[in-house]
C-alpha positions as a Markdown table, in Angstrom:
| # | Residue | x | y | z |
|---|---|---|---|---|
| 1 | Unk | 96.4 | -55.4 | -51.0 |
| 2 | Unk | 97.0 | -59.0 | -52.5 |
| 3 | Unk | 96.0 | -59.9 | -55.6 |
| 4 | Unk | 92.6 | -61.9 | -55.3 |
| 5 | Unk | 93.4 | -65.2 | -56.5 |
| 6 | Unk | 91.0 | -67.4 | -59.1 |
| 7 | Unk | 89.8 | -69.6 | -56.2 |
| 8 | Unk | 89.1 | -67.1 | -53.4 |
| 9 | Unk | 85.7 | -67.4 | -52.3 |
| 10 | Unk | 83.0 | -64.5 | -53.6 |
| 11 | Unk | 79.8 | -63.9 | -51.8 |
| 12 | Unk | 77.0 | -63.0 | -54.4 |
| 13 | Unk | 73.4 | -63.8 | -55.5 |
| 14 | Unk | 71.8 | -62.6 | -52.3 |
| 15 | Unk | 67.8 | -62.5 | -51.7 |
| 16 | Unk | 66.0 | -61.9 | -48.6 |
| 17 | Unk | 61.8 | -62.4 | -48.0 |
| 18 | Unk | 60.4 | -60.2 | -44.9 |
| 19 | Unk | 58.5 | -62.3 | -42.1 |
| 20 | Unk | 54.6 | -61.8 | -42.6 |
| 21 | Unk | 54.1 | -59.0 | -40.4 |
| 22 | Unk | 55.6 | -56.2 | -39.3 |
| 23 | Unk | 55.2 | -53.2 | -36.9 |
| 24 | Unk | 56.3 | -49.5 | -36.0 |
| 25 | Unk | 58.4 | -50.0 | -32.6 |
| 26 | Unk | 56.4 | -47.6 | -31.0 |
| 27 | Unk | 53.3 | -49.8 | -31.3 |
| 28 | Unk | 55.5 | -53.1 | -30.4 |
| 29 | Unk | 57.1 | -51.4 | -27.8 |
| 30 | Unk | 53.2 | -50.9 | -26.2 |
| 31 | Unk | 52.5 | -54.2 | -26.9 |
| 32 | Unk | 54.8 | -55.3 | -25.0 |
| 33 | Unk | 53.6 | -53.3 | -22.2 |
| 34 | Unk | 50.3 | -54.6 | -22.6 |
| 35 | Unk | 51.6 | -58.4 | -22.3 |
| 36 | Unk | 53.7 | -57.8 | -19.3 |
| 37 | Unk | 50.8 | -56.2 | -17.5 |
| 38 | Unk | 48.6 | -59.6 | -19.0 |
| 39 | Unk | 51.0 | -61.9 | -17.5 |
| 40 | Unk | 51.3 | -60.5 | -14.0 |
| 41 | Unk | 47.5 | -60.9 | -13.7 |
| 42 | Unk | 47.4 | -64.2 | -14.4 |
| 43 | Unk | 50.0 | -65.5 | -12.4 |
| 44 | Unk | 48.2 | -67.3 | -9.0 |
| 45 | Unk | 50.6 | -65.5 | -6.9 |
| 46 | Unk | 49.8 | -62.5 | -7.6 |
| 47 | Unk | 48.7 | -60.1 | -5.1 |
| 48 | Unk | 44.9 | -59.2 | -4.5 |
| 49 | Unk | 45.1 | -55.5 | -5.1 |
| 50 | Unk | 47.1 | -55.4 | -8.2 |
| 51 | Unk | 47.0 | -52.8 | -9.9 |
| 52 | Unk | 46.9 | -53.2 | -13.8 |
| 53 | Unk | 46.9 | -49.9 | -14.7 |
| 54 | Unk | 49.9 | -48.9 | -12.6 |
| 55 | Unk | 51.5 | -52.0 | -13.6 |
| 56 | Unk | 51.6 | -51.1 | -17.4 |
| 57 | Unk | 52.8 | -47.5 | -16.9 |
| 58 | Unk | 56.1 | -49.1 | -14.7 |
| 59 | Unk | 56.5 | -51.1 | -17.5 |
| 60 | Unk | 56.0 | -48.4 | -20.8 |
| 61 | Unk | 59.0 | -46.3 | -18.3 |
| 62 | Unk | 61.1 | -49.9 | -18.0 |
| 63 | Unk | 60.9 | -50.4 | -21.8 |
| 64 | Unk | 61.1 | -46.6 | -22.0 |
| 65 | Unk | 64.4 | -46.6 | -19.9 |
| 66 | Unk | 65.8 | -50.2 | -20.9 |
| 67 | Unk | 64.5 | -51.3 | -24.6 |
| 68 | Unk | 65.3 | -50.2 | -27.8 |
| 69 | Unk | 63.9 | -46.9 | -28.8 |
| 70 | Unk | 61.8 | -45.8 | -32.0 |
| 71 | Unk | 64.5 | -43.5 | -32.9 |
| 72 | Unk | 67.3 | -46.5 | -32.9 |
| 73 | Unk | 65.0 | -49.5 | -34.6 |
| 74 | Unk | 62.1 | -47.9 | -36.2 |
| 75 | Unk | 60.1 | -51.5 | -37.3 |
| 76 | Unk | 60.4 | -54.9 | -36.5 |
| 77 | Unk | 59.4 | -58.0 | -38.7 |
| 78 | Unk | 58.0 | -60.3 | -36.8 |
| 79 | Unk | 56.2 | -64.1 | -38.0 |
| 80 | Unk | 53.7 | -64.8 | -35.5 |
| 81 | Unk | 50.6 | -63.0 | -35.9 |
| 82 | Unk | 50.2 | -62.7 | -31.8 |
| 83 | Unk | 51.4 | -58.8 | -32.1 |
| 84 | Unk | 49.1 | -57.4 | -34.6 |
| 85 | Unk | 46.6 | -57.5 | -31.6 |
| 86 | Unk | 45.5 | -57.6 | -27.8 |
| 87 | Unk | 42.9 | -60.5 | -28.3 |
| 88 | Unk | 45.2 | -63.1 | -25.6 |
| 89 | Unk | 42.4 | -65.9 | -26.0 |
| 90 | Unk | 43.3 | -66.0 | -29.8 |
| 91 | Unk | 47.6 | -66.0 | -29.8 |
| 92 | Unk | 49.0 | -68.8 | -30.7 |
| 93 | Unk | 52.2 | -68.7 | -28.4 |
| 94 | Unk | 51.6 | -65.7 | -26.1 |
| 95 | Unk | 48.2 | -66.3 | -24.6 |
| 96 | Unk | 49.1 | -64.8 | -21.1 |
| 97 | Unk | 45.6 | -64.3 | -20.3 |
| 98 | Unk | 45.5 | -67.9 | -19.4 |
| 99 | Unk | 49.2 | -68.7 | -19.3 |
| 100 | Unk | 51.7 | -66.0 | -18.0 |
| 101 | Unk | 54.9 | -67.9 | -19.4 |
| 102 | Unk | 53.3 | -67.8 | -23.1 |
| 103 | Unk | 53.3 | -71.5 | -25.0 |
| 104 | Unk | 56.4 | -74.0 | -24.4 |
| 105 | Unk | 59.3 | -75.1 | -26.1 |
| 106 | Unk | 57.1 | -78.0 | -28.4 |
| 107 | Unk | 54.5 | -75.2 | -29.4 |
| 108 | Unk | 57.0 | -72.7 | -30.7 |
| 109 | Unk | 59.3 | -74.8 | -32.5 |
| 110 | Unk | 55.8 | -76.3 | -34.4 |
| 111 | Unk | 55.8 | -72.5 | -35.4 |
| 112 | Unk | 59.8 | -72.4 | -35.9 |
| 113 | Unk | 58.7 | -75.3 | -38.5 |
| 114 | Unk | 56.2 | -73.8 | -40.2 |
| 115 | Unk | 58.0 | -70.5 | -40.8 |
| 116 | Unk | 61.0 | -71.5 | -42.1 |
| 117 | Unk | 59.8 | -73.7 | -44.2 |
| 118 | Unk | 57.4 | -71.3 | -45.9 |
| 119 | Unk | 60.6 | -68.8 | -46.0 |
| 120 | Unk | 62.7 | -71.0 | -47.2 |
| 121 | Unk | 60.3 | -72.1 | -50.5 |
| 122 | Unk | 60.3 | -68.1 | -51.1 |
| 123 | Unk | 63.8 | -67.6 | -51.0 |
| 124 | Unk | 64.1 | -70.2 | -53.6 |
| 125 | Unk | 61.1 | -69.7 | -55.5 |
| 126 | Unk | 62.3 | -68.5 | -58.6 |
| 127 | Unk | 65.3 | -70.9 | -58.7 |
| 128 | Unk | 65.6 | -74.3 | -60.6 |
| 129 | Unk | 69.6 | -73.8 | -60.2 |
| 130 | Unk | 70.4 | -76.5 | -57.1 |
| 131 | Unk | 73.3 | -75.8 | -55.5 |
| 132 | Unk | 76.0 | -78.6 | -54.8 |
| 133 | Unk | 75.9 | -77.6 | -51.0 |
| 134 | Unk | 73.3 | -75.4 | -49.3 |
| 135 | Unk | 74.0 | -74.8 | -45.8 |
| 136 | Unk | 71.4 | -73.9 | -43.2 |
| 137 | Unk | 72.1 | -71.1 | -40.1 |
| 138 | Unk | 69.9 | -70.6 | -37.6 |
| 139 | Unk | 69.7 | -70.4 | -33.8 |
| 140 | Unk | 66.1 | -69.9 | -33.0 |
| 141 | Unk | 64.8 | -73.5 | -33.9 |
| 142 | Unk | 65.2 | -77.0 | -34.7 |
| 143 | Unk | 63.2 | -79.6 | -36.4 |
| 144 | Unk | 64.5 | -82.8 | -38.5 |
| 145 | Unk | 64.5 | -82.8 | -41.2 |
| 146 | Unk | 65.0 | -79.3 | -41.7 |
| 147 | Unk | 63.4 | -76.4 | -43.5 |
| 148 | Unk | 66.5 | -77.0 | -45.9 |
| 149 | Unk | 66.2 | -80.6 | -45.9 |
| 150 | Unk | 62.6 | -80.5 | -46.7 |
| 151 | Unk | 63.3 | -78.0 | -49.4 |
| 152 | Unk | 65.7 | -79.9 | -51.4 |
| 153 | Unk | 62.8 | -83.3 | -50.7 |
| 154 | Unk | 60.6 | -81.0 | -52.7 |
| 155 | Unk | 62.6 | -79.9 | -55.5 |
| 156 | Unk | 63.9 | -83.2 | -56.4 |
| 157 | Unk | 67.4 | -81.9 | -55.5 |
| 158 | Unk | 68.5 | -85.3 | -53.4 |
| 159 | Unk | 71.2 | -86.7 | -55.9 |
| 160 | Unk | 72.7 | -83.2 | -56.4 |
| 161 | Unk | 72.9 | -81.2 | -53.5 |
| 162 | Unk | 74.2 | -81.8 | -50.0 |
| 163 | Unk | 72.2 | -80.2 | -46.9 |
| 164 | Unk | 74.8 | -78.9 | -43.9 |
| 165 | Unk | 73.5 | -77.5 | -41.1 |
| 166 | Unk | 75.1 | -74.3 | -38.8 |
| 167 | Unk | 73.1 | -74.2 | -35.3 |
| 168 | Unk | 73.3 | -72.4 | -32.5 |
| 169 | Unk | 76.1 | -70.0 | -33.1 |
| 170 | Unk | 74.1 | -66.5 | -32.2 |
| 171 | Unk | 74.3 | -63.5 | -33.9 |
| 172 | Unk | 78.1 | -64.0 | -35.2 |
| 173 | Unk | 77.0 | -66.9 | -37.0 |
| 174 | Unk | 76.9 | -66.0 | -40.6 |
| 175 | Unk | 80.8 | -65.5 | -40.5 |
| 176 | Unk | 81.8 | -69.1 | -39.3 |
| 177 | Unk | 79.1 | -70.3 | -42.5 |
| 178 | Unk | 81.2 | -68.5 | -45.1 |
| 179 | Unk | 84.2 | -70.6 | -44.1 |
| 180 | Unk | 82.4 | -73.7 | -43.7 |
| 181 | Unk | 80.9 | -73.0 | -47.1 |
| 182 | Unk | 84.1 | -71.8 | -48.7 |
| 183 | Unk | 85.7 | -75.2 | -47.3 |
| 184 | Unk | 83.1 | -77.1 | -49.1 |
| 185 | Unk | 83.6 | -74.8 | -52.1 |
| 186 | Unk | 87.4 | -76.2 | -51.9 |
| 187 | Unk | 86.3 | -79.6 | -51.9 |
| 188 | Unk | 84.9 | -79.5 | -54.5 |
| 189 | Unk | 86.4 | -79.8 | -58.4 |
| 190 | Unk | 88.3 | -77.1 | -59.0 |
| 191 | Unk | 87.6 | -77.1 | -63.0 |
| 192 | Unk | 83.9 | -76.7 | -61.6 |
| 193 | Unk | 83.2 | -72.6 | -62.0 |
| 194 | Unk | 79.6 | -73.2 | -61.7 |
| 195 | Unk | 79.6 | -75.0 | -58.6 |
| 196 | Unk | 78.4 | -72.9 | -55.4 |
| 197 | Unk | 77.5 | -73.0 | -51.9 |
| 198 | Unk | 74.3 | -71.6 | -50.9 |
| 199 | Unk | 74.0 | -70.4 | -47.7 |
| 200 | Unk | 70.2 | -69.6 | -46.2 |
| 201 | Unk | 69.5 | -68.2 | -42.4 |
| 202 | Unk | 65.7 | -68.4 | -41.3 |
| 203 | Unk | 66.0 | -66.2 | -37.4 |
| 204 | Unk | 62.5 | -66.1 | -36.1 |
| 205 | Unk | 63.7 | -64.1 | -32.4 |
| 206 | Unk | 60.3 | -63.3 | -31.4 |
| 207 | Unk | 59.2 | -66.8 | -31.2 |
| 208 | Unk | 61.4 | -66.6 | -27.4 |
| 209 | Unk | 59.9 | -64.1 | -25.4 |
| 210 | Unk | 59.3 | -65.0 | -21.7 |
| 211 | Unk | 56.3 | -63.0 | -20.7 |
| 212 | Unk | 56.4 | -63.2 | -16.9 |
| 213 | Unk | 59.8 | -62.1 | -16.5 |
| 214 | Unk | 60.0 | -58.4 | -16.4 |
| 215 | Unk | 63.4 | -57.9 | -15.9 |
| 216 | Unk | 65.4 | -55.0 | -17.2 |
| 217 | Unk | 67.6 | -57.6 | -18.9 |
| 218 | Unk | 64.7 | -59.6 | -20.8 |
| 219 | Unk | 63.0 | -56.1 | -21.4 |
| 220 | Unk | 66.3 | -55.6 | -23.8 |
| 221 | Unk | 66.6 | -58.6 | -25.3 |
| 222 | Unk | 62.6 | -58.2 | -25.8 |
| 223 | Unk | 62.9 | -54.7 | -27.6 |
| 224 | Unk | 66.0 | -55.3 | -29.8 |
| 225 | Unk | 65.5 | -58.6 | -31.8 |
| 226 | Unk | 63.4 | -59.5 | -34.7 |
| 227 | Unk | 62.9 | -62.2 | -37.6 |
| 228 | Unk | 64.6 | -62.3 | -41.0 |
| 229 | Unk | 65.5 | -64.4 | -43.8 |
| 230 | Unk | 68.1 | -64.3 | -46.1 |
| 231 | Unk | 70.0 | -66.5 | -48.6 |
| 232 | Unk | 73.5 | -66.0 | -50.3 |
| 233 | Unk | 75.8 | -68.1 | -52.5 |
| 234 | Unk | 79.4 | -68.5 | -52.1 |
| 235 | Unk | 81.5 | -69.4 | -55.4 |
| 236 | Unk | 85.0 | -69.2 | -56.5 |
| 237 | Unk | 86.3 | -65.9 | -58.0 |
| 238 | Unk | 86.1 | -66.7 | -61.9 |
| 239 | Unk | 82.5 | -67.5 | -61.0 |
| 240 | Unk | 81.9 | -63.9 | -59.6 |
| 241 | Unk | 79.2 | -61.6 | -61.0 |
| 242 | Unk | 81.3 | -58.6 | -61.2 |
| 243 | Unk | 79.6 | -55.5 | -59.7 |
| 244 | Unk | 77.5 | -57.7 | -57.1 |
| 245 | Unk | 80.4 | -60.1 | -54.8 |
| 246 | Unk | 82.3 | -59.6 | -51.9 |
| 247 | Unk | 85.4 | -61.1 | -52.2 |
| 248 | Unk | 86.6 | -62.9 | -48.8 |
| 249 | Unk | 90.4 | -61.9 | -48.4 |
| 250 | Unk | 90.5 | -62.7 | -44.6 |
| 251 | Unk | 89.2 | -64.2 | -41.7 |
| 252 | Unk | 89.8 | -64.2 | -37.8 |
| 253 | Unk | 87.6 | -65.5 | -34.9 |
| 254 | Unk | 88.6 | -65.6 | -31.3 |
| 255 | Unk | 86.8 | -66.3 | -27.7 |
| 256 | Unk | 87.6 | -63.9 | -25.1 |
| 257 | Unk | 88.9 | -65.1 | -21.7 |
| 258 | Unk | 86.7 | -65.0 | -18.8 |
| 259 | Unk | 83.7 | -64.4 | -20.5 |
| 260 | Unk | 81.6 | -67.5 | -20.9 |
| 261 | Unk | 78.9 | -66.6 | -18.4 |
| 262 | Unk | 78.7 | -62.5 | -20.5 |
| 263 | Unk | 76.1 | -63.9 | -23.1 |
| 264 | Unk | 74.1 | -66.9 | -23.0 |
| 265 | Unk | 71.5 | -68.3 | -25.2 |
| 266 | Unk | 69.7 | -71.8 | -24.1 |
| 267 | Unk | 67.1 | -73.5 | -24.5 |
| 268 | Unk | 64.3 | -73.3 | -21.8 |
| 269 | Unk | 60.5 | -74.5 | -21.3 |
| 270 | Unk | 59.1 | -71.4 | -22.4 |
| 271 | Unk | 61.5 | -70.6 | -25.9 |
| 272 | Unk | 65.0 | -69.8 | -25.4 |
| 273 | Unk | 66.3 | -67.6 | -23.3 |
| 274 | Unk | 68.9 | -65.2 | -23.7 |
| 275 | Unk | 71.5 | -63.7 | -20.8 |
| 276 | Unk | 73.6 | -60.3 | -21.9 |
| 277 | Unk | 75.9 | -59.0 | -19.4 |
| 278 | Unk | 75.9 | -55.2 | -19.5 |
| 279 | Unk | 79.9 | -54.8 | -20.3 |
| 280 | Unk | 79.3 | -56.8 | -23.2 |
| 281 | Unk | 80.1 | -53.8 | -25.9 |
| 282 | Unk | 83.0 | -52.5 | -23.8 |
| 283 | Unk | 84.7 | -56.5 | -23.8 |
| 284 | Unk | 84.5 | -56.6 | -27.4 |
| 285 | Unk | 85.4 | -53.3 | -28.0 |
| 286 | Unk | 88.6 | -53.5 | -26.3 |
| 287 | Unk | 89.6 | -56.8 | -28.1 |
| 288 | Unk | 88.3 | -55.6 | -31.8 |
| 289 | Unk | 91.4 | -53.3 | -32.7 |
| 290 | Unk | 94.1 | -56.0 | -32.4 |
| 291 | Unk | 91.9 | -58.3 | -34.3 |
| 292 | Unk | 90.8 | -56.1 | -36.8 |
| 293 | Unk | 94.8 | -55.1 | -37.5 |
| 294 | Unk | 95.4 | -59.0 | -37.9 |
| 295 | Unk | 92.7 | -58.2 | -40.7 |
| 296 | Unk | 94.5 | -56.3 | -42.1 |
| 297 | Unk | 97.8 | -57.5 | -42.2 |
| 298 | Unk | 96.7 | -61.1 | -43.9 |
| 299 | Unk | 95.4 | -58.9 | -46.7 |
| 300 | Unk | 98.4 | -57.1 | -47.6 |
| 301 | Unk | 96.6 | -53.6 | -46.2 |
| 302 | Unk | 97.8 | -51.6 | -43.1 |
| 303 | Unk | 96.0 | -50.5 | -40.4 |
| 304 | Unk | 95.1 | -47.8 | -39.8 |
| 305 | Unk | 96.6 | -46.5 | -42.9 |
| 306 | Unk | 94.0 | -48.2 | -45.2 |
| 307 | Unk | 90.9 | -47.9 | -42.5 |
| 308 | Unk | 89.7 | -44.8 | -43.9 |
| 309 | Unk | 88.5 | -46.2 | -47.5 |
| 310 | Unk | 87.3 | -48.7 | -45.4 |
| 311 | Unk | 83.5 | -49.4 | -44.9 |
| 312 | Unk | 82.7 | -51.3 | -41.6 |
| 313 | Unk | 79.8 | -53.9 | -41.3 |
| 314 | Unk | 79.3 | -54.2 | -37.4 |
| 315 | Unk | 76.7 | -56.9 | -36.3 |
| 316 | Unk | 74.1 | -54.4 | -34.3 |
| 317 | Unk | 73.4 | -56.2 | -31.1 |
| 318 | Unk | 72.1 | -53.1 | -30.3 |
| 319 | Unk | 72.8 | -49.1 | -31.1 |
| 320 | Unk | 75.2 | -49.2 | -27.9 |
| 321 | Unk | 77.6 | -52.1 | -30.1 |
| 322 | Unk | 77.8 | -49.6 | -32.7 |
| 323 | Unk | 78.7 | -46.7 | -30.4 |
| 324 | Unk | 81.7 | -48.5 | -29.0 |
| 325 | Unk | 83.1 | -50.0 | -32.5 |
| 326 | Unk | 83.0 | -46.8 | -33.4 |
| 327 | Unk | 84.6 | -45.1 | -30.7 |
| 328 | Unk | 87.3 | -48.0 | -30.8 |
| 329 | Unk | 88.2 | -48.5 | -34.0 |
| 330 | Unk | 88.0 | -44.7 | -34.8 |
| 331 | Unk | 85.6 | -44.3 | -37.6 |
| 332 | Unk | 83.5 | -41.7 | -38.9 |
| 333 | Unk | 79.5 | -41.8 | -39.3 |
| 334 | Unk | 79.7 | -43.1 | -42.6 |
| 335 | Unk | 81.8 | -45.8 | -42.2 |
| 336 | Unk | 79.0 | -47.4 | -40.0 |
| 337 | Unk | 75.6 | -46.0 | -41.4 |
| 338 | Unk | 74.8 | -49.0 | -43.5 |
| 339 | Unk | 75.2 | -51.2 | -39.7 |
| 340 | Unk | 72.6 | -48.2 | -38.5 |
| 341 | Unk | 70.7 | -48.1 | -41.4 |
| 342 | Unk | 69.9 | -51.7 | -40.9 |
| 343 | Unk | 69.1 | -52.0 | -37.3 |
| 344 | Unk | 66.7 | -48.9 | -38.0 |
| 345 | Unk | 64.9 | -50.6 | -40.8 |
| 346 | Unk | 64.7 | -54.3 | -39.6 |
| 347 | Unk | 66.4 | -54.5 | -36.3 |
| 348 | Unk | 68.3 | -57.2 | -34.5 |
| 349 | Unk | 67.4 | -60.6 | -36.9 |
| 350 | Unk | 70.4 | -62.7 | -35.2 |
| 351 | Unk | 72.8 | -64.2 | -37.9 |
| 352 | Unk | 70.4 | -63.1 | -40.2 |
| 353 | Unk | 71.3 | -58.9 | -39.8 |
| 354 | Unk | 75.2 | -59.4 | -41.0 |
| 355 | Unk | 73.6 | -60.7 | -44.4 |
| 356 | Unk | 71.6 | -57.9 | -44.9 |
| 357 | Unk | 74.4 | -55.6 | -44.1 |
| 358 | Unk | 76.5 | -57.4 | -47.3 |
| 359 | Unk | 73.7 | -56.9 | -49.7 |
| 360 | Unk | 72.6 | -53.4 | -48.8 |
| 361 | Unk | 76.6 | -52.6 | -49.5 |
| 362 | Unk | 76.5 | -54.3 | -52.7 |
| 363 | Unk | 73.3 | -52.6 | -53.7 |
| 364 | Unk | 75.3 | -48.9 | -52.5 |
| 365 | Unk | 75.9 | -47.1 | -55.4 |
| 366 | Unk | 77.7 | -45.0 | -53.1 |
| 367 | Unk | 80.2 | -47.9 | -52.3 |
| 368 | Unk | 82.3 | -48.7 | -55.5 |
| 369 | Unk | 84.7 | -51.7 | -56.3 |
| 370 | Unk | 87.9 | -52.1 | -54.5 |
| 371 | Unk | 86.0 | -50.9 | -51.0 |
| 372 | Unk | 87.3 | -52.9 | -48.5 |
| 373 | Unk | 85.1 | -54.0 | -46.3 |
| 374 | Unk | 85.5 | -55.5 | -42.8 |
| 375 | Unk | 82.5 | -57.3 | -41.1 |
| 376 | Unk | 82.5 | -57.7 | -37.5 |
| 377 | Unk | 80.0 | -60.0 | -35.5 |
| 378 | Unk | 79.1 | -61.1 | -32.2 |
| 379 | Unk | 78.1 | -64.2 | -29.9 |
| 380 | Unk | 78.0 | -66.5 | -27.1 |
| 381 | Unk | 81.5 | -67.3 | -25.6 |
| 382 | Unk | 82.2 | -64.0 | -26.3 |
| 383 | Unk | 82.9 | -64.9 | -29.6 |
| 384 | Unk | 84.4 | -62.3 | -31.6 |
| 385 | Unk | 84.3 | -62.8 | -35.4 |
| 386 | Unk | 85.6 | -60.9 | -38.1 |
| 387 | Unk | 86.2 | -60.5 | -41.6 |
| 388 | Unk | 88.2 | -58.7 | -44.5 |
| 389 | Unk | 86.1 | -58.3 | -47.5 |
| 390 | Unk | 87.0 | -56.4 | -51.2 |
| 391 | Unk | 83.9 | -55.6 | -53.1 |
| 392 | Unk | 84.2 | -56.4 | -56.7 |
């Protein structure tokens, strides 16, 4: 491996704040039973002699057959109050008793608002430190000024620390922020050690859920995905807390051909709404291993020789994603139990669930210095993302 220079960007000082609620998938996955059923009752063209009852049991075997089991993603973390309960005249967004599509586009990104911002304030609660550059990720909503903008209002941080923003990227989105962050870090005086970028993702998924579509597809997409938050710093080697950074070492990204219609993720009247193309996990599978070698190779390591100290942190855009890295790449259960471990605790959180990976690894006593560490990630385009960390 090459040396890690004084100026190579570190990640470290990660925090994360759970969303205000969250739920056992069992009891989410009935929920959503419940709220598919609502919604075809209320829609005006629906038939005379439906059949609630029968309704909900075709869709408990559809999420059954199609959704994320309890077994794969055991909680969820979710923002909205709406799925603590079955009272549809008192949600806030999915009030299908009277409205089958759930609230528009203005009424959840009011709650997107909200939300971050009150995320945000935690993440940063116990931190008079500004950063020179904080840079906010998200693709699950959009106000001006932002949660981070409004943040840095508040602490008085105007004259000392710039506010980027990194939108609608998907799930692959927190590796594109670490290099725009570590190209702001470069920008920056180099005699400066203390300076740092501060990178925060606010996800809120569940804010997007169409309730009168009952397709197999939106049935996955409704079972998978959940809210996080999570912020992180990147800063130049010397400034490195040793025992707690990631070192970056390398860094690839590349769209696959033909595949622009595979994932899709646009904005609607009711949320956003996300397309995902069952081949998905097979297209990126069979373009990871030549990327993943090109990993390798800018970092002075060989693959495969050096894959088998090597721990993996693979976005989980669902258990099947895993499965096929796996398979691919030709890694053992450990390599990827921190990716697993992390869908089963929190599930799918977007940009947000890469993050989480990083600072459960740093936390892994189990996972000493010199690990490499290669992060692999996900998105619309097909984007494939990847990079070549050392922990330190």
């Amino acid at each position: 491996m090459r040396d890690i220079s004084s100026s190579a960007p570190c990640l470290a000082n990660f925090k994360s704040v759970r969303p205000q609620h969250e739920a056992p998938q069992s009891e989410t996955l009935e929920w959503l039973a419940q709220m598919h059923t609502v919604a075809e009752r209320s829609k005006p063209s629906r038939a005379a002699d439906f059949d609630a009852d029968a309704f909900r049991v075709r869709m408990r075997k559809l999420l059954h057959r199609c959704g994320c089991p309890p077994e794969k993603i055991a909680t969820r973390g979710y923002e909205l109050a709406d799925g603590k309960h079955t009272v549809w005249s008192e949600m806030s967004i999915y009030d299908v008793a009277e409205h089958a599509d759930g609230a528009g586009s203005h009424a959840r990104t009011e709650v997107f608002a909200r939300a971050a911002e009150a995320a945000i304030d935690q993440l940063y609660a116990e931190d008079d430190t500004p950063p020179r550059n904080l840079l906010h990720v998200t693709c699950t909503g959009y106000t001006s000024p932002s949660a981070a903008q409004k943040l840095v209002a508040k602490r008085g941080w105007g004259n000392k620390t710039s506010v980027t923003h990194a939108y609608h990227m998907g799930c692959y989105a927190s590796l594109p922020a670490v290099r725009i962050a570590s190209g702001l870090l470069a920008c920056a005086d180099s005699s400066a050690s203390s300076e740092r970028t501060d990178i925060v993702h606010n996800e809120i998924c569940t804010l997007h859920m169409h309730p009168a579509d009952h397709s197999p597809e939106q049935l996955v997409v409704q079972s998978l995905f959940a809210d996080g938050h999570i912020r992180y710093s990147v800063v130049r080697r010397e400034a490195a807390p040793p025992g707690a950074s990631l070192a970056v070492m390398s860094a690839r990204e590349e769209i696959l051909p033909d595949s622009a219609d595979a994932m899709t993720w646009a904005v609607s009247d009711h949320g956003m709404r996300m397309t995902l193309s069952r081949d998905v996990p097979a297209r990126i599978a069979r373009a990871a291993r030549e990327l993943v070698a090109t990993l390798y190779d800018d970092a002075g390591l060989n693959f495969p020789a050096d894959s088998a100290k090597t721990i993996f942190a693979i976005h989980p855009g669902g258990p099947k994603v895993i499965d096929v890295m796996q398979q691919a790449l030709e890694l053992s259960d450990a390599q990827v139990a921190v990716s697993r471990g992390v869908l089963l605790r929190y599930g799918n959180m977007s940009s947000a669930t890469i993050p989480h990976i990083w600072m459960r690894l740093l936390e892994a006593a189990d996972v000493p210095p010199t690990t490499p560490i290669v992060s692999l990630a996900f998105g619309p385009g097909l984007t494939v993302s990847a990079a070549l960390m050392v922990k330190l």
